[in-house]
C-alpha positions in Angstrom: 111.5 90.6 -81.5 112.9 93.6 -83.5 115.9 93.1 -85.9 118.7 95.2 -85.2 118.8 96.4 -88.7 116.1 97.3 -91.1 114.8 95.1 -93.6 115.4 96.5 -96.6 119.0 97.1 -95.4 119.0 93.3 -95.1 117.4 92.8 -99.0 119.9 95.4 -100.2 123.1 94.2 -98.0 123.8 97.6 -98.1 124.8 97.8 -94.3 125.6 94.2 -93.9 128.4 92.1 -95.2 126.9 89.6 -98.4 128.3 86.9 -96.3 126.0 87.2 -93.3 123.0 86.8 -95.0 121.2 83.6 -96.0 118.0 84.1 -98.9 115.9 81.4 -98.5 113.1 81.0 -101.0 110.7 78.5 -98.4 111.4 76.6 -95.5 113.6 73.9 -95.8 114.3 72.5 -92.2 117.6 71.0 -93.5 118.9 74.0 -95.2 117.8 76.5 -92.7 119.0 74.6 -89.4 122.4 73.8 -91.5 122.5 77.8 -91.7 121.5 78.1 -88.0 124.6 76.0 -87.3 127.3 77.9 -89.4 126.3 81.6 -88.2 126.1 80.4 -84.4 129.7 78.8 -85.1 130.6 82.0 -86.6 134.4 80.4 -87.5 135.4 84.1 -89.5 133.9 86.2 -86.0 131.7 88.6 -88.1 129.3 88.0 -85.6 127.5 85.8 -87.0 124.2 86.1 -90.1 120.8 86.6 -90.8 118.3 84.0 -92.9 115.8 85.5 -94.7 113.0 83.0 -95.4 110.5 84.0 -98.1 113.0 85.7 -100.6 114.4 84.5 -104.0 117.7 85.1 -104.5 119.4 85.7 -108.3 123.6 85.9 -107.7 123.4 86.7 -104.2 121.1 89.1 -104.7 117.5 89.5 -103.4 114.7 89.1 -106.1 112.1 91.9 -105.6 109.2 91.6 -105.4 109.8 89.0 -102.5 108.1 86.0 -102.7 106.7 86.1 -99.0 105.4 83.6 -96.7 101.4 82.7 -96.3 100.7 83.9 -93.1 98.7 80.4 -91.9 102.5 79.2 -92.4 104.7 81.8 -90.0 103.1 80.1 -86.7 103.5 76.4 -88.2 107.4 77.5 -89.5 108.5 79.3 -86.1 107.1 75.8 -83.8 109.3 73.3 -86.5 112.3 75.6 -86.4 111.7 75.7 -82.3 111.6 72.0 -82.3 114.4 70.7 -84.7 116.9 73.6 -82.8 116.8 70.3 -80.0 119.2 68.7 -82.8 121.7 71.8 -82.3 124.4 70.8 -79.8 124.8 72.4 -77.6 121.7 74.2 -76.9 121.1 77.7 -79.0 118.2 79.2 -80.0 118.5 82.3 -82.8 116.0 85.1 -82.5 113.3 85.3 -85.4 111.3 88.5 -86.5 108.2 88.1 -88.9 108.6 91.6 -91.2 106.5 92.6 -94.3 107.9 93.4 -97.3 106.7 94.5 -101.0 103.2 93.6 -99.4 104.6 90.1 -98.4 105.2 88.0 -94.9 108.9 87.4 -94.8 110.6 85.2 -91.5 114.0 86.4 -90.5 115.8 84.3 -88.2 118.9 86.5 -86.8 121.7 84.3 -85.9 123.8 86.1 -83.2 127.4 84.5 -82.7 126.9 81.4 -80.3 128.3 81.7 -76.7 129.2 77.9 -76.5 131.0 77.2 -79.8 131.4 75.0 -81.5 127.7 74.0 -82.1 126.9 71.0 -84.2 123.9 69.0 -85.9 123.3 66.2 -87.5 123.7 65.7 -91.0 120.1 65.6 -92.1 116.8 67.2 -89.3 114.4 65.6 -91.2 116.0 61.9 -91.3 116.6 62.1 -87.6 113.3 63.4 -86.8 111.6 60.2 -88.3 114.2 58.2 -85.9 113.0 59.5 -82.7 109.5 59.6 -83.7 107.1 56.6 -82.2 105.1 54.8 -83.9 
């Protein structure tokens, strides 16, 4: 999927308001679905935020060089986030674009305002996850 807006636009928030983007350093199911959740809500109507998985961030800011992503980890990342989005109520699933940066694999999960607000999740993915799995 393409982004609507360039990369390093995103890195740079220099076309996109600070509070629409999300650096995430690695993937962290709780933290990015928790994200997810917020930006689909989209409460202030900004239309709703960008997560940037891969990047350092320093103040807000976007450390460059980016830290990236192994690429044996993009396919592995996009099926987990696929598969906890069944704990978003009601159903929603952002758009995700794989981009390269500084030489780097970055995942960027665009988070478009959600049509059936208000969308909630459960306090902690990875604690429910171990509930519904068998044994």
């Amino acid at each position: 999927m393409t982004l609507p807006v360039n990369i390093e636009h995103l890195l740079s928030k220099c076309r996109i308001e600070s509070n629409r983007i999300e650096f995430k350093k690695g993937w962290n199911p709780d933290d990015v679905l928790r994200s997810v959740c917020a930006f689909a809500n989209d409460f202030d109507n900004i239309g709703g935020g960008y997560i940037v998985i891969g990047v350092e961030e320093e103040k807000g800011v976007a450390v460059r060089p980016v830290l990236g992503i192994q690429e044996n980890q993009i396919d592995v990342i996009q099926r987990e986030l696929l598969d906890d989005l069944k704990f978003l109520k009601p159903d929603y699933k952002p758009k995700t674009s794989v981009e390269e940066v500084d030489g780097k694999l970055l995942l960027v999960v665009w988070v478009p305002s959600g049509a059936n607000r208000p969308y909630t999740l459960p306090e902690s993915v990875t604690s429910s996850k171990k509930r519904t799995t068998k044994h």
